[in-house]
PDB file of N, CA, C and O in Angstrom, chain B, residues numbered from 101:
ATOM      1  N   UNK B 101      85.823 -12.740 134.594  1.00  0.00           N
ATOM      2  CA  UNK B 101      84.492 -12.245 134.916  1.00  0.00           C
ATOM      3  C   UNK B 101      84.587 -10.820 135.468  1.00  0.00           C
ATOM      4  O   UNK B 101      85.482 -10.393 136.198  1.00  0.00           O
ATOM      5  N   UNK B 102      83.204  -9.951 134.867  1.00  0.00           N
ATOM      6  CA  UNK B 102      83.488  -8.677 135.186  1.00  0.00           C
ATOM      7  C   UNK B 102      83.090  -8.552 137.149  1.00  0.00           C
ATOM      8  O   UNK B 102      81.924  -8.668 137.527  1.00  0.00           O
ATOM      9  N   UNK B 103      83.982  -8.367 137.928  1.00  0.00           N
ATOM     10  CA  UNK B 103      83.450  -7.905 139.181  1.00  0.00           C
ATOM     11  C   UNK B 103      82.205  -7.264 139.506  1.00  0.00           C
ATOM     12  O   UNK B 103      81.393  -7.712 140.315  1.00  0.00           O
ATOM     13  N   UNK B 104      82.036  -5.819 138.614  1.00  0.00           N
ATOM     14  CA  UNK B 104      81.105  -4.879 138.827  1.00  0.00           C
ATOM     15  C   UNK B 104      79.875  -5.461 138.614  1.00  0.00           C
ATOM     16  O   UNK B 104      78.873  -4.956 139.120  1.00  0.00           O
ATOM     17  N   UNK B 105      79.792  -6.766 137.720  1.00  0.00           N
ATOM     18  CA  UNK B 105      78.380  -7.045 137.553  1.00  0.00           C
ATOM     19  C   UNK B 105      77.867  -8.000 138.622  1.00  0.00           C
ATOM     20  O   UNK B 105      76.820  -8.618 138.437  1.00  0.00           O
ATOM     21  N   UNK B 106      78.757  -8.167 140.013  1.00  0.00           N
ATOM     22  CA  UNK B 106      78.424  -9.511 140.879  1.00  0.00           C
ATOM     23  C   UNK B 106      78.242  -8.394 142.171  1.00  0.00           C
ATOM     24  O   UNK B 106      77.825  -8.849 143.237  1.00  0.00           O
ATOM     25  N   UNK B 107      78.513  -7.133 142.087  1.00  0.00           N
ATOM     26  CA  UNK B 107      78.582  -6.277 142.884  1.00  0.00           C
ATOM     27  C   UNK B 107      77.069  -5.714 143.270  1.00  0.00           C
ATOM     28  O   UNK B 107      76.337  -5.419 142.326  1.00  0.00           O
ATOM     29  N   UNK B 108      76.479  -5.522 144.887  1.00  0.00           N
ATOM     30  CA  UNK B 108      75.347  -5.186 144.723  1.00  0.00           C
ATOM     31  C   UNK B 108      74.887  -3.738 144.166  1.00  0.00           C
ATOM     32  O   UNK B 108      75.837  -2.992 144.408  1.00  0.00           O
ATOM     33  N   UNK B 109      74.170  -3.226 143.722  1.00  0.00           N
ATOM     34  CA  UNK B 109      73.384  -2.304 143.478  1.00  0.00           C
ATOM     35  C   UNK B 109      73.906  -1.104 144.508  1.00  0.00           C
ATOM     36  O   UNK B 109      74.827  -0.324 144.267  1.00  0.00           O
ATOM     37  N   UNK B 110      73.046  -1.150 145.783  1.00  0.00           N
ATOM     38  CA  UNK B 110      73.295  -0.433 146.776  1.00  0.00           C
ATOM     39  C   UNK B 110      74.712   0.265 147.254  1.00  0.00           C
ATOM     40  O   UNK B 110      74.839   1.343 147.834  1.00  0.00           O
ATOM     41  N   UNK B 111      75.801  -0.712 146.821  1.00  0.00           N
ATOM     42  CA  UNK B 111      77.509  -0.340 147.122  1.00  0.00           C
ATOM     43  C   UNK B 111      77.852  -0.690 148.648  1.00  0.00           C
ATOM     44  O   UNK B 111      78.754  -0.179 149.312  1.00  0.00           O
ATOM     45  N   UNK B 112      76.807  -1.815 149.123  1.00  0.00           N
ATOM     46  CA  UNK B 112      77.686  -2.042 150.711  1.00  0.00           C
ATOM     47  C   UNK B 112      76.984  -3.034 150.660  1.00  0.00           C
ATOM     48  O   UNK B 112      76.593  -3.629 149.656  1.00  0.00           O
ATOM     49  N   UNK B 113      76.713  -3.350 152.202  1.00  0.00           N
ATOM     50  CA  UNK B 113      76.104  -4.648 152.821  1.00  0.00           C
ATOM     51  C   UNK B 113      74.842  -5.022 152.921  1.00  0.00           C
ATOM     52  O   UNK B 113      74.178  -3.987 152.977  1.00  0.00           O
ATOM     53  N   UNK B 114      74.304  -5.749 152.963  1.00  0.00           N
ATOM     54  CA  UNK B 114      72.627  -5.927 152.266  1.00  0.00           C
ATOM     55  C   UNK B 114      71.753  -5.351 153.671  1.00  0.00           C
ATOM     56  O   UNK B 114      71.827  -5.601 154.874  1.00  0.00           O
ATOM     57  N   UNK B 115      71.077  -4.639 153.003  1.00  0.00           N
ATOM     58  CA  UNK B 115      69.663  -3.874 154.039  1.00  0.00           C
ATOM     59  C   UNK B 115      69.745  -4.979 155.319  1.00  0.00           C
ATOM     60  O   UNK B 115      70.027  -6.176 155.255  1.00  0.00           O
ATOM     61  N   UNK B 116      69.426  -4.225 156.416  1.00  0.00           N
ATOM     62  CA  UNK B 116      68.916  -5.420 157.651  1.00  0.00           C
ATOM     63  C   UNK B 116      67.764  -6.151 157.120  1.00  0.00           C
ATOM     64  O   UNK B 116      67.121  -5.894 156.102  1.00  0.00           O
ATOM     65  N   UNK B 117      67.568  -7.291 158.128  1.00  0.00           N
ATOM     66  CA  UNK B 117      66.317  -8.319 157.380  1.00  0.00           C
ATOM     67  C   UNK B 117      65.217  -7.400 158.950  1.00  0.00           C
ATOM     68  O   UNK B 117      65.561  -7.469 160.130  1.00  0.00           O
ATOM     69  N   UNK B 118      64.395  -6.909 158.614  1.00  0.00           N
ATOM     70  CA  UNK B 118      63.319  -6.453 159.680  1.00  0.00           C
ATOM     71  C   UNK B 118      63.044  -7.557 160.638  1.00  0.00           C
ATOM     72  O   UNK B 118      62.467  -8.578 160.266  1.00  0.00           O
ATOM     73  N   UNK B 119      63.450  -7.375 161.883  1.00  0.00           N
ATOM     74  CA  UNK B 119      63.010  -8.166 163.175  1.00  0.00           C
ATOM     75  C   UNK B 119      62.596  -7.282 163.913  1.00  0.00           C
ATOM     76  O   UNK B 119      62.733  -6.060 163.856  1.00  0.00           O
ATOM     77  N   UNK B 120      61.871  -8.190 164.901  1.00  0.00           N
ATOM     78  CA  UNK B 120      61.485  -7.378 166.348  1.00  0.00           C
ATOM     79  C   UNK B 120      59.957  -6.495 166.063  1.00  0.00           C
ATOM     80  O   UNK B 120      58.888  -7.027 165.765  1.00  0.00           O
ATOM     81  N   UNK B 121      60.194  -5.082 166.240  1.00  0.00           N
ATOM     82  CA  UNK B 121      59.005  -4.481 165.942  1.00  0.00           C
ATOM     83  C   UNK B 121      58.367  -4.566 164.839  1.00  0.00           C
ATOM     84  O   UNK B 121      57.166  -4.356 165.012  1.00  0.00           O
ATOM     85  N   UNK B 122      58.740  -4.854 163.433  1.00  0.00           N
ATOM     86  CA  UNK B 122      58.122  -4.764 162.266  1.00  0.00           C
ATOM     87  C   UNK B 122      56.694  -5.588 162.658  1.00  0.00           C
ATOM     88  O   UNK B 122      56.659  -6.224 163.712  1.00  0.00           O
ATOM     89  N   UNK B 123      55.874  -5.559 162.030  1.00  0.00           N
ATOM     90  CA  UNK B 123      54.351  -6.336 162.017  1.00  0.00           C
ATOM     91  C   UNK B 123      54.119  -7.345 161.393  1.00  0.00           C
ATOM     92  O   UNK B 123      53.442  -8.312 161.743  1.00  0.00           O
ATOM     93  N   UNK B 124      54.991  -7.064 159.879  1.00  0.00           N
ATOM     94  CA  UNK B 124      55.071  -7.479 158.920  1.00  0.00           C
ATOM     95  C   UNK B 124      56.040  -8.638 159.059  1.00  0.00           C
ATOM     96  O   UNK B 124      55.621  -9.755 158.753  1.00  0.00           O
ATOM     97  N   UNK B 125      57.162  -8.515 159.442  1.00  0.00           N
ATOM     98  CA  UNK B 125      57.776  -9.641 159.992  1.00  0.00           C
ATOM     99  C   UNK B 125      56.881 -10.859 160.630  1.00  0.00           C
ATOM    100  O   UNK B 125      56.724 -11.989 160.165  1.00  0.00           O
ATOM    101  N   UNK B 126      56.329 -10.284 161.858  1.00  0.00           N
ATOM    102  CA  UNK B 126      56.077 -10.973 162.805  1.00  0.00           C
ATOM    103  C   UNK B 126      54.634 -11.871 162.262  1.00  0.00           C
ATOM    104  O   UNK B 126      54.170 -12.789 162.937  1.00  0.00           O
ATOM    105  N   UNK B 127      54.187 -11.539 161.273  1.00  0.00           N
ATOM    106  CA  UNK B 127      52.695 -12.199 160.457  1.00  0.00           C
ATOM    107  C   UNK B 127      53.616 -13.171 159.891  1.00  0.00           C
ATOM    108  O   UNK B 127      53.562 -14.382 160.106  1.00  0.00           O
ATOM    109  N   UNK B 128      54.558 -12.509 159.073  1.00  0.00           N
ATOM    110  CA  UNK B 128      55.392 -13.950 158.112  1.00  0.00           C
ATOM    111  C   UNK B 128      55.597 -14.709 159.072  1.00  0.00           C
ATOM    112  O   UNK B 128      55.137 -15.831 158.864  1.00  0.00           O
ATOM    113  N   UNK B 129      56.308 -14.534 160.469  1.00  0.00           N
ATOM    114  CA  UNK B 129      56.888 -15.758 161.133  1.00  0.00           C
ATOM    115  C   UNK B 129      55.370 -16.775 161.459  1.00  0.00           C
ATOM    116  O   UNK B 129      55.035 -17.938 161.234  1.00  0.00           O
ATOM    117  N   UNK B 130      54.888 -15.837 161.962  1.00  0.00           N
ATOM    118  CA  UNK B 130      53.068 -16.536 162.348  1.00  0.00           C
ATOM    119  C   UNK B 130      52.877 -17.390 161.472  1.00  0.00           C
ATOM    120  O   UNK B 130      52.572 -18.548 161.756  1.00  0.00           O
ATOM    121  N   UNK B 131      53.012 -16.998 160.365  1.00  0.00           N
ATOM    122  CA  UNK B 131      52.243 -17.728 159.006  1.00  0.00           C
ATOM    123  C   UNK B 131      53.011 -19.054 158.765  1.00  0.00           C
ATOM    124  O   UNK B 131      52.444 -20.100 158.450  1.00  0.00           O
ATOM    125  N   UNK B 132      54.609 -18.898 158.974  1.00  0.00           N
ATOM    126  CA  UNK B 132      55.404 -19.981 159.250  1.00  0.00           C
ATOM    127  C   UNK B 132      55.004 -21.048 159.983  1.00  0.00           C
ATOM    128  O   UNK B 132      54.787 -22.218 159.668  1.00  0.00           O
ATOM    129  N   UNK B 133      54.940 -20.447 161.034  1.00  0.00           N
ATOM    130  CA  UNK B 133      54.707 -21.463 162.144  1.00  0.00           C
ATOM    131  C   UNK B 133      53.056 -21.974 162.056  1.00  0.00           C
ATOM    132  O   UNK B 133      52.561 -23.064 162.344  1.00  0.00           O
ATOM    133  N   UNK B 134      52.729 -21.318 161.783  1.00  0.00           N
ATOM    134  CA  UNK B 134      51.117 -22.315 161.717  1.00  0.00           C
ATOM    135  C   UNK B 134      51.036 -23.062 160.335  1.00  0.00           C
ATOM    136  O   UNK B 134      49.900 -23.500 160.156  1.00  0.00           O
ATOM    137  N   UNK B 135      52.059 -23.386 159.120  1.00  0.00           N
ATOM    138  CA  UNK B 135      51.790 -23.610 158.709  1.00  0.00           C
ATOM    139  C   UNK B 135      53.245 -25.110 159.019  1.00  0.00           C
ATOM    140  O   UNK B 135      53.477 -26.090 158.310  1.00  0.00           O
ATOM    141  N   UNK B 136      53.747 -24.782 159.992  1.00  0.00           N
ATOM    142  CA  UNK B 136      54.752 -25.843 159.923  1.00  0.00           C
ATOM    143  C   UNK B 136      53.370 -26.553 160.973  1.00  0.00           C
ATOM    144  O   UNK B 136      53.148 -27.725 160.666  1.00  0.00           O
ATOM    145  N   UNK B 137      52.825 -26.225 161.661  1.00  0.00           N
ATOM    146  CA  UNK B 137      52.063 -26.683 162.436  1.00  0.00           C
ATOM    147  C   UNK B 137      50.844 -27.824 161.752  1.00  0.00           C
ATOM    148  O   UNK B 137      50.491 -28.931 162.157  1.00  0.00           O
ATOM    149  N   UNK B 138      50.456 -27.108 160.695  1.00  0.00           N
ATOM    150  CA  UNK B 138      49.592 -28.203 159.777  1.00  0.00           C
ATOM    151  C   UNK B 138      50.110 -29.066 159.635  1.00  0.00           C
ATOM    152  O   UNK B 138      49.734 -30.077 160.228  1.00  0.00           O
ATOM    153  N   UNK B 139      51.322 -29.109 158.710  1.00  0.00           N
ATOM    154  CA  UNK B 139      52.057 -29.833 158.024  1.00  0.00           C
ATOM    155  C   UNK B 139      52.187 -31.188 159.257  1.00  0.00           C
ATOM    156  O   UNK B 139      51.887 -32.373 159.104  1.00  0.00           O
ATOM    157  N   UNK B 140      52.684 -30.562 160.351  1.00  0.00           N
ATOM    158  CA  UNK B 140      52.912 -31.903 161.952  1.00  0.00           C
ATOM    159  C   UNK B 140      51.832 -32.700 161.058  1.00  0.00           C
ATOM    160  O   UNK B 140      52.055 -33.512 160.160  1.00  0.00           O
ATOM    161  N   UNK B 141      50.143 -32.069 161.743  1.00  0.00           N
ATOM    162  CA  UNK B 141      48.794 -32.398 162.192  1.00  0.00           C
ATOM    163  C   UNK B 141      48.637 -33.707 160.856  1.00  0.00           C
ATOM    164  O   UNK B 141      48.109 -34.818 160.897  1.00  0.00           O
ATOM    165  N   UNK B 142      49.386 -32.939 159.688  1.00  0.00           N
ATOM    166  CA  UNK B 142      48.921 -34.161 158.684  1.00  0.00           C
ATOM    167  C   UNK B 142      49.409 -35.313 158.743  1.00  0.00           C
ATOM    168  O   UNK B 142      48.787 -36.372 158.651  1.00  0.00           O
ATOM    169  N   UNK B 143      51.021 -35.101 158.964  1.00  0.00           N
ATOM    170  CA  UNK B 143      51.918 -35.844 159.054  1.00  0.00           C
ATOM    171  C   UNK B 143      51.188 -37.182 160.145  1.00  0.00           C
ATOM    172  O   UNK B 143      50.826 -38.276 159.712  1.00  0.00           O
ATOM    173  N   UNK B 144      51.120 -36.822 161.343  1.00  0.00           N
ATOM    174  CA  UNK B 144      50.485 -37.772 162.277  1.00  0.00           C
ATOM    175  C   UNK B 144      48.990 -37.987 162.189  1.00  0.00           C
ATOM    176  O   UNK B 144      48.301 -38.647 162.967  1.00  0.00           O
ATOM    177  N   UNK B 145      48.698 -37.485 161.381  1.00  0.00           N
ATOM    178  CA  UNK B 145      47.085 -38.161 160.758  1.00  0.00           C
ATOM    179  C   UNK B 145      47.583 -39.425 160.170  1.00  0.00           C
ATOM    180  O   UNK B 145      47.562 -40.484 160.797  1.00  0.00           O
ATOM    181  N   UNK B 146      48.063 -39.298 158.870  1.00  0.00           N
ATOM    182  CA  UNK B 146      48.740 -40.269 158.420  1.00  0.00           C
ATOM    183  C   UNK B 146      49.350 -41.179 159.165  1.00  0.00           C
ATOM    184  O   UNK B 146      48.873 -42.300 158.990  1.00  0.00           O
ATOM    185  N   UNK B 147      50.131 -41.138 159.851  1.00  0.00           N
ATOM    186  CA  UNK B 147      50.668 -41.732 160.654  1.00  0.00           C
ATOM    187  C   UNK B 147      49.737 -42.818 161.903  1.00  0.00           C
ATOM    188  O   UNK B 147      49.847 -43.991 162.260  1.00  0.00           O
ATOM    189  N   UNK B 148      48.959 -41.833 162.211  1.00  0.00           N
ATOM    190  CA  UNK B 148      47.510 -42.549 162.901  1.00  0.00           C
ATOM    191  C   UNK B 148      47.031 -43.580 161.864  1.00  0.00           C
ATOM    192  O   UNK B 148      47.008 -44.809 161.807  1.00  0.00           O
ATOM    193  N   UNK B 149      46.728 -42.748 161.216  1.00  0.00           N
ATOM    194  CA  UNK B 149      45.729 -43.724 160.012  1.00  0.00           C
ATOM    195  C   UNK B 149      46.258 -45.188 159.438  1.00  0.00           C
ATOM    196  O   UNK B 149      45.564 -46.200 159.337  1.00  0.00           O
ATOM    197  N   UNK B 150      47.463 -45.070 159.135  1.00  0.00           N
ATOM    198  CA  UNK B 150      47.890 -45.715 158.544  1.00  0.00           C
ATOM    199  C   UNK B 150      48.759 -46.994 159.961  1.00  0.00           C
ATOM    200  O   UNK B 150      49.619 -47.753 159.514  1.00  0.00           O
ATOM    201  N   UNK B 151      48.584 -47.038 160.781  1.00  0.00           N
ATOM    202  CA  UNK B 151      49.038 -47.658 162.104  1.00  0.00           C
ATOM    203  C   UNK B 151      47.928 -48.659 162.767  1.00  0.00           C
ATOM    204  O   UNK B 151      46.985 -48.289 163.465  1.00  0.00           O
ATOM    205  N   UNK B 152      48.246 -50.034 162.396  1.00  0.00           N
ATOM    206  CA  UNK B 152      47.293 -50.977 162.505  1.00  0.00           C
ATOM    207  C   UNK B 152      46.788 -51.431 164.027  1.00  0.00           C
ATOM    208  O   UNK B 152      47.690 -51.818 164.769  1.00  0.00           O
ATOM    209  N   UNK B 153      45.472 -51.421 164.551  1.00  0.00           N
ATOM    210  CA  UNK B 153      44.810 -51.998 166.241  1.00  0.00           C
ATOM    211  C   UNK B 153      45.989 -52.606 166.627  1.00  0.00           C
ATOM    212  O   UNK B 153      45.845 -53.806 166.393  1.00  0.00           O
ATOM    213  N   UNK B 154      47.478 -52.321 167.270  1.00  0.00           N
ATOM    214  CA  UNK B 154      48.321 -53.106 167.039  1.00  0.00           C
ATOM    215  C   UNK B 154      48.383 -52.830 168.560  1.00  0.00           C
ATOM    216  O   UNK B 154      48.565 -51.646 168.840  1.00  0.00           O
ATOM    217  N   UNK B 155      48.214 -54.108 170.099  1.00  0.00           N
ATOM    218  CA  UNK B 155      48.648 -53.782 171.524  1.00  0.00           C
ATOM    219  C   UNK B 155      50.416 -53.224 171.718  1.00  0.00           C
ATOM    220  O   UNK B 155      51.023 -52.818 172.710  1.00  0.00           O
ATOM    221  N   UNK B 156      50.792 -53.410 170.449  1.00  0.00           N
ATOM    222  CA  UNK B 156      52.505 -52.987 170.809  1.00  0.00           C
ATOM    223  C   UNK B 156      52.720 -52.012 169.942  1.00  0.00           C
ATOM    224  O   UNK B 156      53.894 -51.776 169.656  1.00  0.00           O
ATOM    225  N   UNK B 157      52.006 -51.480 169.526  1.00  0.00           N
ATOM    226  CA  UNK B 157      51.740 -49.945 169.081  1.00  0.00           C
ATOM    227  C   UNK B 157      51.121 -48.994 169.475  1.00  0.00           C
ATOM    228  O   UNK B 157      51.346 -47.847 169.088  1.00  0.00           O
ATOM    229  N   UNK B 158      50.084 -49.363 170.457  1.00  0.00           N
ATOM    230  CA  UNK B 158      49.005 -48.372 171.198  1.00  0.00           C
ATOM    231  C   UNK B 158      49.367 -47.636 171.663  1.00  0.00           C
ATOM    232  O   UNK B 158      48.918 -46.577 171.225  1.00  0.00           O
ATOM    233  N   UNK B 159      50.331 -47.477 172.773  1.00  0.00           N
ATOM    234  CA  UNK B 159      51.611 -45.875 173.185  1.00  0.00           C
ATOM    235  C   UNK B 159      51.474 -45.324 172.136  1.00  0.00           C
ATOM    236  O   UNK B 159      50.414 -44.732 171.932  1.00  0.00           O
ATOM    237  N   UNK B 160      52.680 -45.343 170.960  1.00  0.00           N
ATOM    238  CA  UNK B 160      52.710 -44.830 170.101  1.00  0.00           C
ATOM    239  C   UNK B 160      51.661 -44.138 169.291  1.00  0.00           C
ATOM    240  O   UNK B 160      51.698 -42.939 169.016  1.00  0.00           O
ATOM    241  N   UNK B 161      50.637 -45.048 168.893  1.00  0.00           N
ATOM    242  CA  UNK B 161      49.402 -44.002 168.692  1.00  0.00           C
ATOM    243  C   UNK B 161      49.293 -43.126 169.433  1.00  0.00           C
ATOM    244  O   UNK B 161      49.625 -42.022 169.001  1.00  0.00           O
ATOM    245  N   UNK B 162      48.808 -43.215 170.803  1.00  0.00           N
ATOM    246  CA  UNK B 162      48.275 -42.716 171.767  1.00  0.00           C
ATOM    247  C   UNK B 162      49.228 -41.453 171.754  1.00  0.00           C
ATOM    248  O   UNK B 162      48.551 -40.430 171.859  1.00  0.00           O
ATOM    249  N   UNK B 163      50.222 -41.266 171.684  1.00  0.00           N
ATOM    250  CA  UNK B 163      51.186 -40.053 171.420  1.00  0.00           C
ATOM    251  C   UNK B 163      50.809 -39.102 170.216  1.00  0.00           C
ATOM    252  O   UNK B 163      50.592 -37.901 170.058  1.00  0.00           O
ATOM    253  N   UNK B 164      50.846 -40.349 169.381  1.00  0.00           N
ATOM    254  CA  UNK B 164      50.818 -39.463 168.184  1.00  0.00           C
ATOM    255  C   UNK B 164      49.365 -38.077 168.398  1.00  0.00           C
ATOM    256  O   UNK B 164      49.475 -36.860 168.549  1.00  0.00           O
ATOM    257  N   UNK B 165      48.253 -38.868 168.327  1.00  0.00           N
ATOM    258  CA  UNK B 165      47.108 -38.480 168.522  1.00  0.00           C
ATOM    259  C   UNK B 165      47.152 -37.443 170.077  1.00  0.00           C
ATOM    260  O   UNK B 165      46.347 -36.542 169.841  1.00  0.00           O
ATOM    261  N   UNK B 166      47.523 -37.302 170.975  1.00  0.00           N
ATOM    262  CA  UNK B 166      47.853 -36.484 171.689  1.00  0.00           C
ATOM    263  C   UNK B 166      48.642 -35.447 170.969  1.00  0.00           C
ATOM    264  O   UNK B 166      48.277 -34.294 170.739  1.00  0.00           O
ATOM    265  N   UNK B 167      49.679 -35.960 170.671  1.00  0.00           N
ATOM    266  CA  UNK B 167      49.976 -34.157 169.614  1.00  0.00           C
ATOM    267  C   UNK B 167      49.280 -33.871 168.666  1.00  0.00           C
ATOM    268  O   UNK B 167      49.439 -32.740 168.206  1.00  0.00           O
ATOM    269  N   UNK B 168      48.524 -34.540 168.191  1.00  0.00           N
ATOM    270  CA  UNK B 168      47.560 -34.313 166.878  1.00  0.00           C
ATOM    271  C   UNK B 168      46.698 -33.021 167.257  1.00  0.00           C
ATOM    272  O   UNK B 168      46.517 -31.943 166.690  1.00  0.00           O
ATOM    273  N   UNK B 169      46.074 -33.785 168.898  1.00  0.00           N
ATOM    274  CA  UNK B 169      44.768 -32.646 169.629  1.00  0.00           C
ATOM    275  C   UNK B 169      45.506 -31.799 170.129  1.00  0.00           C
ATOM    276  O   UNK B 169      44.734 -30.995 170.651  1.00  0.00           O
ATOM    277  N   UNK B 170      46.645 -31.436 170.318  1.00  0.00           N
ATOM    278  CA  UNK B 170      47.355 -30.444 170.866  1.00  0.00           C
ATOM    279  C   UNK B 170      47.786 -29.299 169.824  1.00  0.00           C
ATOM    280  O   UNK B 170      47.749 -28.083 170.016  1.00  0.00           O
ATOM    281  N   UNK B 171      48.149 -29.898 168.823  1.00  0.00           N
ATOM    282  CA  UNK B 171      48.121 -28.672 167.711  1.00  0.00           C
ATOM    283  C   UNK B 171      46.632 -28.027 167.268  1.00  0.00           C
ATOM    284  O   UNK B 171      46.223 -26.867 167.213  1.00  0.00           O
ATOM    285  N   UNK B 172      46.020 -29.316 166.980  1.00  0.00           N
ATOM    286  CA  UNK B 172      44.902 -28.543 166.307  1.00  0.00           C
ATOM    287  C   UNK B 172      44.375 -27.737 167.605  1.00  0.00           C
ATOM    288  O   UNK B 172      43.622 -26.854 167.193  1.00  0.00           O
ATOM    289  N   UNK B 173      44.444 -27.709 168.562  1.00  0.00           N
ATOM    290  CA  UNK B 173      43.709 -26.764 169.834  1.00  0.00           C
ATOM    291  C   UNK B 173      44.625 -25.343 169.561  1.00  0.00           C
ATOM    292  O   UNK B 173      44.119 -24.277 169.910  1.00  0.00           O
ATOM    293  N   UNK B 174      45.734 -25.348 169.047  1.00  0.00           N
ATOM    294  CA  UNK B 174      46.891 -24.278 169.373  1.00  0.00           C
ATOM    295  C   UNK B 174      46.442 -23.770 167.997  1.00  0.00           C
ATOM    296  O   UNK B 174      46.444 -22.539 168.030  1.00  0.00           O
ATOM    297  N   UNK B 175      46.066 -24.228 166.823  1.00  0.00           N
ATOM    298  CA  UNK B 175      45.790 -23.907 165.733  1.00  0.00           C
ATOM    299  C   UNK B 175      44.089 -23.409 165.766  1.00  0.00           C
ATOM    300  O   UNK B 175      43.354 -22.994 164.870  1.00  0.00           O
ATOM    301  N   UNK B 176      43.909 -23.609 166.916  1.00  0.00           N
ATOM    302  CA  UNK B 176      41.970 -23.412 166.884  1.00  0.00           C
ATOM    303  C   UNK B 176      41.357 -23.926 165.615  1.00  0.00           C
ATOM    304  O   UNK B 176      40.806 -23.390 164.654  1.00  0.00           O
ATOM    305  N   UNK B 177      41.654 -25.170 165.960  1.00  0.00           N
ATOM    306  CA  UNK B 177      41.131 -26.241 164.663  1.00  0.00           C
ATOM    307  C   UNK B 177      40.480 -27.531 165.314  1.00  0.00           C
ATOM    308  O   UNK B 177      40.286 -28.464 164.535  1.00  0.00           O
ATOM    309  N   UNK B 178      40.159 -27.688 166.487  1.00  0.00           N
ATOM    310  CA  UNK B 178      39.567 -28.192 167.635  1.00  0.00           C
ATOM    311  C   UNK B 178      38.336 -29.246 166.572  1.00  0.00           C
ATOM    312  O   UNK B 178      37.771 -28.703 165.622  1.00  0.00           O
ATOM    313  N   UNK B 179      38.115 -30.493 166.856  1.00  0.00           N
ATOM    314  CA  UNK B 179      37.155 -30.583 166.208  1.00  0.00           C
ATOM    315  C   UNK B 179      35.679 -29.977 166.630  1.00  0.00           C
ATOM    316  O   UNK B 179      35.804 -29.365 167.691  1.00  0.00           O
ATOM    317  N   UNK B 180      34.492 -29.953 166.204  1.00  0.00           N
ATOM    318  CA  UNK B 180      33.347 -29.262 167.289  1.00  0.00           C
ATOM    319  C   UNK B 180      32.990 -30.168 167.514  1.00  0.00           C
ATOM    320  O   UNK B 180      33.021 -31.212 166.862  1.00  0.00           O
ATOM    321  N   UNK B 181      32.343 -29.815 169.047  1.00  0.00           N
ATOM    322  CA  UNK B 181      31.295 -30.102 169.302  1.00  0.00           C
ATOM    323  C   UNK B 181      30.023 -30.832 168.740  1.00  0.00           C
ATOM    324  O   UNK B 181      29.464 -30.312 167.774  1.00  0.00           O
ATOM    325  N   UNK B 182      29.448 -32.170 169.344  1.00  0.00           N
ATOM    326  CA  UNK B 182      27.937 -32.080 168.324  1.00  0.00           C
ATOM    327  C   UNK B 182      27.230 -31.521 169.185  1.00  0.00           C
ATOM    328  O   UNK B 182      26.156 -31.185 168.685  1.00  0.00           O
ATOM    329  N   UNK B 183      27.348 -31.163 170.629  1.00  0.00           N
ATOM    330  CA  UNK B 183      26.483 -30.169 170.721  1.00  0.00           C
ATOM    331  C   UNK B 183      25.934 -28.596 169.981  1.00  0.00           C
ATOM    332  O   UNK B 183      24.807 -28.184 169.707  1.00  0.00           O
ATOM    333  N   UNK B 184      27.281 -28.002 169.828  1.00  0.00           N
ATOM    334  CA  UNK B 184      27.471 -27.361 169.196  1.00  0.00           C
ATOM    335  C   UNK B 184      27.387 -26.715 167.161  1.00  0.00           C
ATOM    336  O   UNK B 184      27.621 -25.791 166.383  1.00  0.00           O
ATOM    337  N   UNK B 185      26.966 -27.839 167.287  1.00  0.00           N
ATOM    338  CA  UNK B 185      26.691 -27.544 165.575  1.00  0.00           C
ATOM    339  C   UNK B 185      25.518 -27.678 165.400  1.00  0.00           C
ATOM    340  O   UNK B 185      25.039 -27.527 164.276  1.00  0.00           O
TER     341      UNK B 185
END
């Protein structure tokens, strides 16, 4: 195999990956994280949903659904208000 063709472009070590000050970075990580954040919220929807009036399961709900309202508040996905609508 020819070397030169596995060789990068540039002739050294790959560009830094932008951290810290970039903006642009810091939206991708955002976008990451709120979207690993959905992903939880569904996960333990399901998980709620699918978890039967069970007295030796009720903790467990009761958890689940506590992180459920804890993301969606951090996600400002809160359900509303009926005053409010």
């Amino acid at each position: 195999m020819n070397n030169r063709a596995t060789l990068p472009v540039w002739g050294g070590a790959p560009p830094p990956v932008a951290r810290g000050g970039d903006s642009s970075s810091l939206l991708v990580d955002s976008a990451i994280s709120h979207c690993e954040k959905l992903k939880r919220v569904l996960e333990l929807e399901e998980w709620i949903n699918a978890t039967p009036d069970n007295p030796i399961l009720a903790g467990t709900r009761r958890k689940w659904q506590e992180e459920r309202e804890q993301l969606l508040s951090e996600l400002h996905l809160d359900k509303p208000d009926a005053a409010n609508v």
